[in-house]
C-alpha positions in Angstrom: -5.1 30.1 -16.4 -5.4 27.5 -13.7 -3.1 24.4 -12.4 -3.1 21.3 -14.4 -4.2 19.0 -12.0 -2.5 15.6 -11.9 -6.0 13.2 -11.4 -5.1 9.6 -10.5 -7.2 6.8 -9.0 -10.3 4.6 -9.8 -13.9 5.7 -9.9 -14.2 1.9 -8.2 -17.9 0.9 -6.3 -16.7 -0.8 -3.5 -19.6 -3.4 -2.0 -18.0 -3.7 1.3 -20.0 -0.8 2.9 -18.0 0.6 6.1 -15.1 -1.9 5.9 -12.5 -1.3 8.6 -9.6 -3.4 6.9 -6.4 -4.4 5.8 -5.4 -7.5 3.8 -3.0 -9.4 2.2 -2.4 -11.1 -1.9 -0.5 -10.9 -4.6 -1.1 -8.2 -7.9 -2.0 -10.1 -10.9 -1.0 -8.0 -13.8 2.4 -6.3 -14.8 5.4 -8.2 -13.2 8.9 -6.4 -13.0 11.2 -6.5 -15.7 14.3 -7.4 -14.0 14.2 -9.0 -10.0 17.3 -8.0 -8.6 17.5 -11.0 -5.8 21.0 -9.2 -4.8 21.4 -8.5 -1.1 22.4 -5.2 0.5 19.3 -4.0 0.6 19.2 -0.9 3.3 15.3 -0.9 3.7 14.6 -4.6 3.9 12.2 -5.2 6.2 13.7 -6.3 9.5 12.9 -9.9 12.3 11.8 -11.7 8.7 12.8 -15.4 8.7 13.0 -16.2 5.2 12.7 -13.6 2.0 11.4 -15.9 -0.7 9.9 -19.3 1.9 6.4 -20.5 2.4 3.5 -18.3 2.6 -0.3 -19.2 4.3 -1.1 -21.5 6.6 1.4 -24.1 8.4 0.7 -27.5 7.6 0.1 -30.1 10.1 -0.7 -28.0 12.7 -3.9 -28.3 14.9 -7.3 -26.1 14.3 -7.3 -23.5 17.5 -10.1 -24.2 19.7 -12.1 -21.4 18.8 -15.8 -21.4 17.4 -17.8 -18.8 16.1 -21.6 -17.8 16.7 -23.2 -19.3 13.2 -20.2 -20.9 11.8 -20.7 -23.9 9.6 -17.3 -25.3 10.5 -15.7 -25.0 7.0 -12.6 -23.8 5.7 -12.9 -20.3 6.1 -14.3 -20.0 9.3 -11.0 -22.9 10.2 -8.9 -19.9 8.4 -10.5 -17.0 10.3 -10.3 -18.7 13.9 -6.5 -19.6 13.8 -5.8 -16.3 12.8 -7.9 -14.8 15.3 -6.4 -17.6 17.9 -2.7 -16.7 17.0 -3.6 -12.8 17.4 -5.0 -13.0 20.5 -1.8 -15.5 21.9 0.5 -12.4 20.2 -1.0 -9.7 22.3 -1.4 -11.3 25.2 2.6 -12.0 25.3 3.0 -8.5 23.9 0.6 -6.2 25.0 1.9 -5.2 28.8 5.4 -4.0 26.6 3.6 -1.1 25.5 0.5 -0.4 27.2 -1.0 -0.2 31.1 -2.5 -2.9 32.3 -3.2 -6.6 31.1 -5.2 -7.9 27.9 -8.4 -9.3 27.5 -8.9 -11.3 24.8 -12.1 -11.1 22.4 -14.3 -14.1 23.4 -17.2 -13.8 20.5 -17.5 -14.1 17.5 -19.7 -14.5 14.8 -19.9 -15.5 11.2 -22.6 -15.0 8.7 -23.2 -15.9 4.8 -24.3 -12.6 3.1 -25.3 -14.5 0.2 -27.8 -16.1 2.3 -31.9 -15.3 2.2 -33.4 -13.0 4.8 -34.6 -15.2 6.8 -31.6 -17.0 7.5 -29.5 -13.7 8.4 -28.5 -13.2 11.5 -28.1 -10.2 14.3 -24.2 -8.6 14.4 -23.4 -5.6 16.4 -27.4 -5.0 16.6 -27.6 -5.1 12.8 -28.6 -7.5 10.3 -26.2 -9.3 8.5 -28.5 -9.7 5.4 -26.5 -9.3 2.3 -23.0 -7.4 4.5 -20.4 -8.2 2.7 -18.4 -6.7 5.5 -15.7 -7.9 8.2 -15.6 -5.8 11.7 -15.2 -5.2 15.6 -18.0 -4.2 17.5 -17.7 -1.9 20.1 -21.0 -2.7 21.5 -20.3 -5.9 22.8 -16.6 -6.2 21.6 -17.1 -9.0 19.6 -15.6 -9.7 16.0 -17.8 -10.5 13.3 -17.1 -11.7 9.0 -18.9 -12.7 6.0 -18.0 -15.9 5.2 -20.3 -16.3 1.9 -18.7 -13.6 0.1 -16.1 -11.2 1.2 -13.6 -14.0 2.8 -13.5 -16.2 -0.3 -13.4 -13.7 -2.6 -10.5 -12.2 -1.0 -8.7 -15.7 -0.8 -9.2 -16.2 -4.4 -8.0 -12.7 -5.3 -5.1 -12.2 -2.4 -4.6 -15.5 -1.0 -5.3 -16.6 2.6 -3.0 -14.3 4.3 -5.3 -11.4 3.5 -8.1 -12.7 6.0 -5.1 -13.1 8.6 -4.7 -9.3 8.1 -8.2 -8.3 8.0 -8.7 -9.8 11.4 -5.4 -8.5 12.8 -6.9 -5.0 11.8 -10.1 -5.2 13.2 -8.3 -7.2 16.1 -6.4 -3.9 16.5 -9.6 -2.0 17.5 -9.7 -4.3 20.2 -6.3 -3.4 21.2 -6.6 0.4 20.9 -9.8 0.2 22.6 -8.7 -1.5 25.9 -5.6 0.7 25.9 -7.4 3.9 25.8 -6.0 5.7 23.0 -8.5 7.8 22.0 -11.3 10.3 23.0 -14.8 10.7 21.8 -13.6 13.5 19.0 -10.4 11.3 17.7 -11.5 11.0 13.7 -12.3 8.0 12.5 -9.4 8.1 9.9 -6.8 7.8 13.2 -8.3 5.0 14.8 -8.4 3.0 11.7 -4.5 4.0 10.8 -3.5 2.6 14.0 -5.7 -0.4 13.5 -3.3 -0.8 10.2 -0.4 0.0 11.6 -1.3 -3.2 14.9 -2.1 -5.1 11.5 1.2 -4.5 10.6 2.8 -5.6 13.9 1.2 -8.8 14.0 2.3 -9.6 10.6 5.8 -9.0 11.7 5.6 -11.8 14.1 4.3 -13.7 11.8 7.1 -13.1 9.0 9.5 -13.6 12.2 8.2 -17.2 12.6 6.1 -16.1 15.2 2.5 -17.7 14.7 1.3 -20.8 15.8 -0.6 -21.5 12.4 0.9 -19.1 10.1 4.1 -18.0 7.9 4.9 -15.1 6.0 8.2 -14.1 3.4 9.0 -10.8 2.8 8.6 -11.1 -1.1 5.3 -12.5 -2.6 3.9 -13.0 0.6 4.4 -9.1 2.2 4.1 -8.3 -1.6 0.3 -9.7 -1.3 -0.3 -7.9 2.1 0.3 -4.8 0.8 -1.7 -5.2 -2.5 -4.9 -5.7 -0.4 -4.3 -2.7 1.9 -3.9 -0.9 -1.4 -7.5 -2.5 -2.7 -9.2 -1.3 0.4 -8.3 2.5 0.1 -11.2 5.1 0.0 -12.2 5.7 -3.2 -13.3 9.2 -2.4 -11.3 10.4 0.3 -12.5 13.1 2.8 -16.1 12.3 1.6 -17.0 10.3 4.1 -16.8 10.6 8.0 -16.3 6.9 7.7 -12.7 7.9 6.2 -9.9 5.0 6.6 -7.5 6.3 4.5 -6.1 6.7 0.8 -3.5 3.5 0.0 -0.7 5.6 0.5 -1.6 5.8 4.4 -3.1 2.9 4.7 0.0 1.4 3.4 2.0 4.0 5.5 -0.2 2.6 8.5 0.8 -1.3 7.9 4.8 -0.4 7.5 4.6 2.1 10.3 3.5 -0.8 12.6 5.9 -3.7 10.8 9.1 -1.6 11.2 8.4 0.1 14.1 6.1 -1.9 16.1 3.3 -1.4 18.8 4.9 2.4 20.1 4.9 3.6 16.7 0.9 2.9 16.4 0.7 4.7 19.9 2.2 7.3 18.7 -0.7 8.0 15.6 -2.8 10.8 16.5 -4.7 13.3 15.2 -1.8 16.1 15.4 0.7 12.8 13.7 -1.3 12.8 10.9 -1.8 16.0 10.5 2.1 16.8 10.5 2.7 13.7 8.2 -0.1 15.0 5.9 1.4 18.1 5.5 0.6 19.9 2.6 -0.5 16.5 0.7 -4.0 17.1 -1.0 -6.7 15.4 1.5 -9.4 15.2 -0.9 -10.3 16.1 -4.3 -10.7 19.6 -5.0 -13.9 21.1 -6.7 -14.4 19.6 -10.4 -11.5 17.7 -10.1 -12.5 14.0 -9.7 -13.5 14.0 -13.3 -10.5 16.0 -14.5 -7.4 13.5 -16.2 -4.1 14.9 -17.5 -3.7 13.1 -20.9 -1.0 11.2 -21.0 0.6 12.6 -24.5 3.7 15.0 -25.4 3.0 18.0 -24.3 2.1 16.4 -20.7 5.3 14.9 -20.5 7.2 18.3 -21.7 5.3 19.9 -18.8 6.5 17.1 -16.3 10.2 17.5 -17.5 10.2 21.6 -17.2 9.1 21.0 -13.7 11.4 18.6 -13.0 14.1 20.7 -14.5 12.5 23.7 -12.0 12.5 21.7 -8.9 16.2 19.5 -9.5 18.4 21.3 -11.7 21.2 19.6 -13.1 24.3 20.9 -14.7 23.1 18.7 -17.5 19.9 18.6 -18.3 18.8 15.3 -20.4 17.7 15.3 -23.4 13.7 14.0 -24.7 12.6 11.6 -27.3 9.5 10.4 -27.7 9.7 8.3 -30.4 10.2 5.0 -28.7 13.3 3.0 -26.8 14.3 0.3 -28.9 17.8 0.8 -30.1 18.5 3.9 -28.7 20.7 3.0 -25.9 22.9 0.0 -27.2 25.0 -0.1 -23.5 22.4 -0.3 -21.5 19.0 -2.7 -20.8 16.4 -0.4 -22.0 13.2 -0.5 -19.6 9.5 -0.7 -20.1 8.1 2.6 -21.4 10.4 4.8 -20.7 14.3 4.8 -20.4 17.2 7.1 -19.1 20.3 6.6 -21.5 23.4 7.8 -19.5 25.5 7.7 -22.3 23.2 10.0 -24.5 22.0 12.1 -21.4 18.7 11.4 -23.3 15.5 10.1 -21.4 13.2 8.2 -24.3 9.6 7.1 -24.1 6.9 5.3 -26.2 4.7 7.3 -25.2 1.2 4.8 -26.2 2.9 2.6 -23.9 3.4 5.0 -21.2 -0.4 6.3 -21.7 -1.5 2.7 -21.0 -0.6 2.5 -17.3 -3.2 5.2 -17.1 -5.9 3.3 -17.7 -6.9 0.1 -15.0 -8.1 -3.0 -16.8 -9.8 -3.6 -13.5 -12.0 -0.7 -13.1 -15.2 -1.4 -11.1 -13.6 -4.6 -10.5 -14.2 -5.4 -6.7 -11.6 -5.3 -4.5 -9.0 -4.3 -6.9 -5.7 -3.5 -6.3 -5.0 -2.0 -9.3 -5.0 2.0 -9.3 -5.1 3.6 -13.0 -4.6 7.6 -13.5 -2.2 9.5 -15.0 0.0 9.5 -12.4 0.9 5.7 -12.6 2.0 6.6 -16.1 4.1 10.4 -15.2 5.9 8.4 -12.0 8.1 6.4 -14.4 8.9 9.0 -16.3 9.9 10.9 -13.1 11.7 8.2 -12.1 14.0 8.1 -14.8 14.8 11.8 -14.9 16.0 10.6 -11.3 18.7 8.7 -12.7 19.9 12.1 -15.0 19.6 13.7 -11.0 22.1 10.7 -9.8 24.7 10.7 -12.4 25.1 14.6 -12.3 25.9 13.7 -8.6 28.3 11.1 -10.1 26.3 8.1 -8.4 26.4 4.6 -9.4 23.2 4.2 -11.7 23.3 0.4 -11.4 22.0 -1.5 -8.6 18.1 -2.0 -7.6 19.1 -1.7 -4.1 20.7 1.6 -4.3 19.9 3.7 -7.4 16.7 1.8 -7.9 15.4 2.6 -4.7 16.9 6.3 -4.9 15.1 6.6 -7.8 12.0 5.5 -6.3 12.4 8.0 -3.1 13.6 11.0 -5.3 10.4 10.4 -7.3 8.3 10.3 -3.7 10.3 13.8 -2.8 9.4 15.3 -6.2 5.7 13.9 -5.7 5.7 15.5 -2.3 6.8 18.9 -3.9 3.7 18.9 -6.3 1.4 19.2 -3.2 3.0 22.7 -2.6 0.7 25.5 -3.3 0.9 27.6 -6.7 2.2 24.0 -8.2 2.3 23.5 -11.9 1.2 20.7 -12.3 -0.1 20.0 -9.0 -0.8 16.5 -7.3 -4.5 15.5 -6.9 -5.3 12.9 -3.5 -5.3 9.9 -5.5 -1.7 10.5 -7.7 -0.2 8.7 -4.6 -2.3 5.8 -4.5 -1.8 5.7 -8.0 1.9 5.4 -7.7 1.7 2.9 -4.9 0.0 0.6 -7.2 2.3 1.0 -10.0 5.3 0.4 -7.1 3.9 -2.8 -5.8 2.4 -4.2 -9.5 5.7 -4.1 -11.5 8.3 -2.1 -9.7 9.3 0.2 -12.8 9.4 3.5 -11.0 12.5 1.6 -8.5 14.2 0.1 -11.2 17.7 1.2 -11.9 19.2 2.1 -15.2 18.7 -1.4 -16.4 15.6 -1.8 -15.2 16.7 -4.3 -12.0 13.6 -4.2 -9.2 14.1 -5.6 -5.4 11.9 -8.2 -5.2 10.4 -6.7 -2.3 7.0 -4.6 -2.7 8.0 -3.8 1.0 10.7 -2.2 0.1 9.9 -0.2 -3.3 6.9 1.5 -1.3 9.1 2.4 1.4 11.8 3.9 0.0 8.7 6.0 -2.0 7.3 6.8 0.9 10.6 8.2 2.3 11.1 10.6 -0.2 7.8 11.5 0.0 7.8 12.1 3.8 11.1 13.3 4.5 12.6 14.6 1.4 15.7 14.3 -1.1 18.1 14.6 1.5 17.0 11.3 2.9 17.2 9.3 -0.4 20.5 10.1 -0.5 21.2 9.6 3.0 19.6 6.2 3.2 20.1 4.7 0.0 24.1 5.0 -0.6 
């Protein structure tokens, strides 16, 4: 008898053929149940001007003087040349800090209608731009090129404007890793688009800092929004392609990577960095898995807690019942789905509930941020078996900024630990992205034993990403 292999993620068709981006926007769906706006927060995001003010565009302020090959003047192309404007002014203060030698701004660029007949396409990067719903850098003649007819709007109606500000930063970035030589002919494709993220994710810090001439960005909602659209541009199928940019869990690694540590840390991704931070995390899907879903039912749930139990023992081990939450812990806020009583010991679930977060009402929905799979449903429940680990520790179980977040990096360690080989279950390439989406949608997986949430996505995926990258000791270390 085999593994059970935890399957997560969307069979999604994803019309934006070879896209090389990151965006920005706000999930639609689930919301958290309880927004702990509480300070003390040891992972929030640092240089931010204001957590919860405006978000887009500046008013007031002047169009740059930029103009674009084909533009027709309107609103989007105005959106994409003051972002491209303000990215170019960044790195030409900026780049010398980092890198030899002095910047060179992009000078061209070119915007096309992909809705638009043949006959009125036009040439990009030597290619037609005849139904491209696409956004990119060309290396060729190092210009910077978008579909204005389709892909922009569509991702200012899903995500908001900020998301073209991050698409351009990204492809922006290949500019800026071109010029300052990082890689060689043989670098993979995957590394040169994680540091184009992770440059994405410096510029937006600027921006949140106050930063941009024609743009402002808070650290909730408006990072929140950012990170949903990095999320929406994962690979589907990772490791099938050579064109490979990245599952959402590095792609959002990528983005924070270059927000909290700025232009050094995206210097610093190579093909030996990723490897190492890869580790023994699956890559791509193995054979006949794809297909393969763990229901979400009893018996999955009694295989999750035995493995839990196997890799963080607790002098007392919690008790299960599946036969709903309500009324079952009268002094404590029971949470959605699933809940830890700590009076009880007892972790209880309604389990239909729980089975629906492994199923995406926006699947083959484009550009969706939304990742079902089993996994989005198991991390909550692995989350609150985190809160059993805490109190046998005799930790504080209240607070979303400390045992919420613990909760969320002790469920990233115990993630990380399925990836090992001869795991039972074992994690599948996608049970990440899966739980990225479930981190940033509603926050369930960080709350505490009342179900508080920071209100920061930035901040739930970070302190996941923790755990998974370095481990339990750092949860505890970081999150006191």
């Amino acid at each position: 008898m085999g593994n059970t292999r935890l399957r997560a993620g969307l069979a999604v068709v994803l019309l934006v053929a070879g896209l090389a981006l990151t965006g920005s926007g706000a999930l639609e769906d689930a919301k958290p149940q309880h927004v702990s706006t509480g300070s003390g927060n040891p992972g929030q995001p640092t240089g931010a001007k204001s957590d919860t003010g405006p978000n887009g565009a500046r008013a007031g302020v002047p169009d740059a003087q930029l103009t674009a090959d084909n533009g027709d003047g309107g609103p989007i192309d105005r959106l994409a040349l003051n972002a491209l404007s303000d990215i170019a002014e960044y790195w030409n203060k900026q780049y010398s800090k980092t890198f030899e030698g002095s910047f060179q701004p992009v000078t061209r660029f070119v915007s096309w209608d992909s809705t638009a007949t043949q006959d009125r396409s036009v040439q990009f990067c030597r290619g037609s731009t005849y139904q491209e719903v696409n956004a990119a850098y060309c290396t060729t003649d190092q210009t910077i090129g978008w579909d204005r007819g389709s892909l922009f709007p569509q991702l200012v109606q899903k995500f908001g404007p900020m998301s073209v500000v991050m698409v351009l930063a990204h492809e922006y970035g290949h500019s800026v890793q071109a010029q300052a030589r990082l890689n060689g002919l043989l670098t993979p494709n995957v590394v040169r688009e994680q540091q184009a993220d992770c440059f994405a994710g410096v510029f937006l810090h600027a921006v949140a800092a106050g930063d941009s001439r024609h743009f402002t960005l808070n650290t909730t909602d408006g990072l929140n929004g950012v990170l949903a659209a990095t999320i929406a541009f994962r690979d589907r199928e990772p490791g099938a392609s050579e064109d490979e940019h990245g599952t959402a869990f590095e792609r959002v690694t990528a983005v924070q990577m270059g927000y909290t540590g700025g232009a050094d840390a995206c210097k610093g991704i190579t093909p030996k960095e990723l490897q190492q931070r890869r580790g023994t995390l699956p890559t791509t899907f193995r054979p006949g898995e794809q297909d393969r879903q763990l229901p979400v039912d009893r018996p999955a749930l009694t295989l999750i807690a035995q493995s839990l139990a196997k890799d963080f023992p607790i002098k007392r081990e919690p008790g299960y019942d599946y036969d709903g939450i309500a009324g079952k812990c009268p002094d404590n806020t029971v949470t959605q789905a699933v809940s830890y009583c700590p009076s009880t010991g007892t972790i209880n679930a309604d389990v239909p509930t729980l089975a629906q977060r492994a199923v995406s009402a926006d699947s083959g929905t484009l550009l969706s941020a939304v990742v079902g799979g089993d996994y989005n449903a198991f991390v909550v429940f692995v989350s609150r078996y985190m809160l059993a680990v805490q109190q046998d520790r005799k930790l504080s179980l209240v607070g979303a900024a400390t045992a919420g977040l613990r909760s969320a990096c002790l469920s990233g360690a115990y993630s990380a630990d399925l990836s090992r080989p001869g795991s039972d279950p074992q994690l599948s390439v996608t049970d990440l992205d899966a739980a990225v989406s479930g981190l940033l949608s509603d926050g369930l997986a960080a709350g505490d034993v009342d179900g508080n949430v920071v209100p920061s996505g930035f901040d739930r995926l970070a302190a996941f990403r923790n755990g998974v990258l370095e481990g339990a000791d750092s949860c505890y270390a970081t999150f006191k």
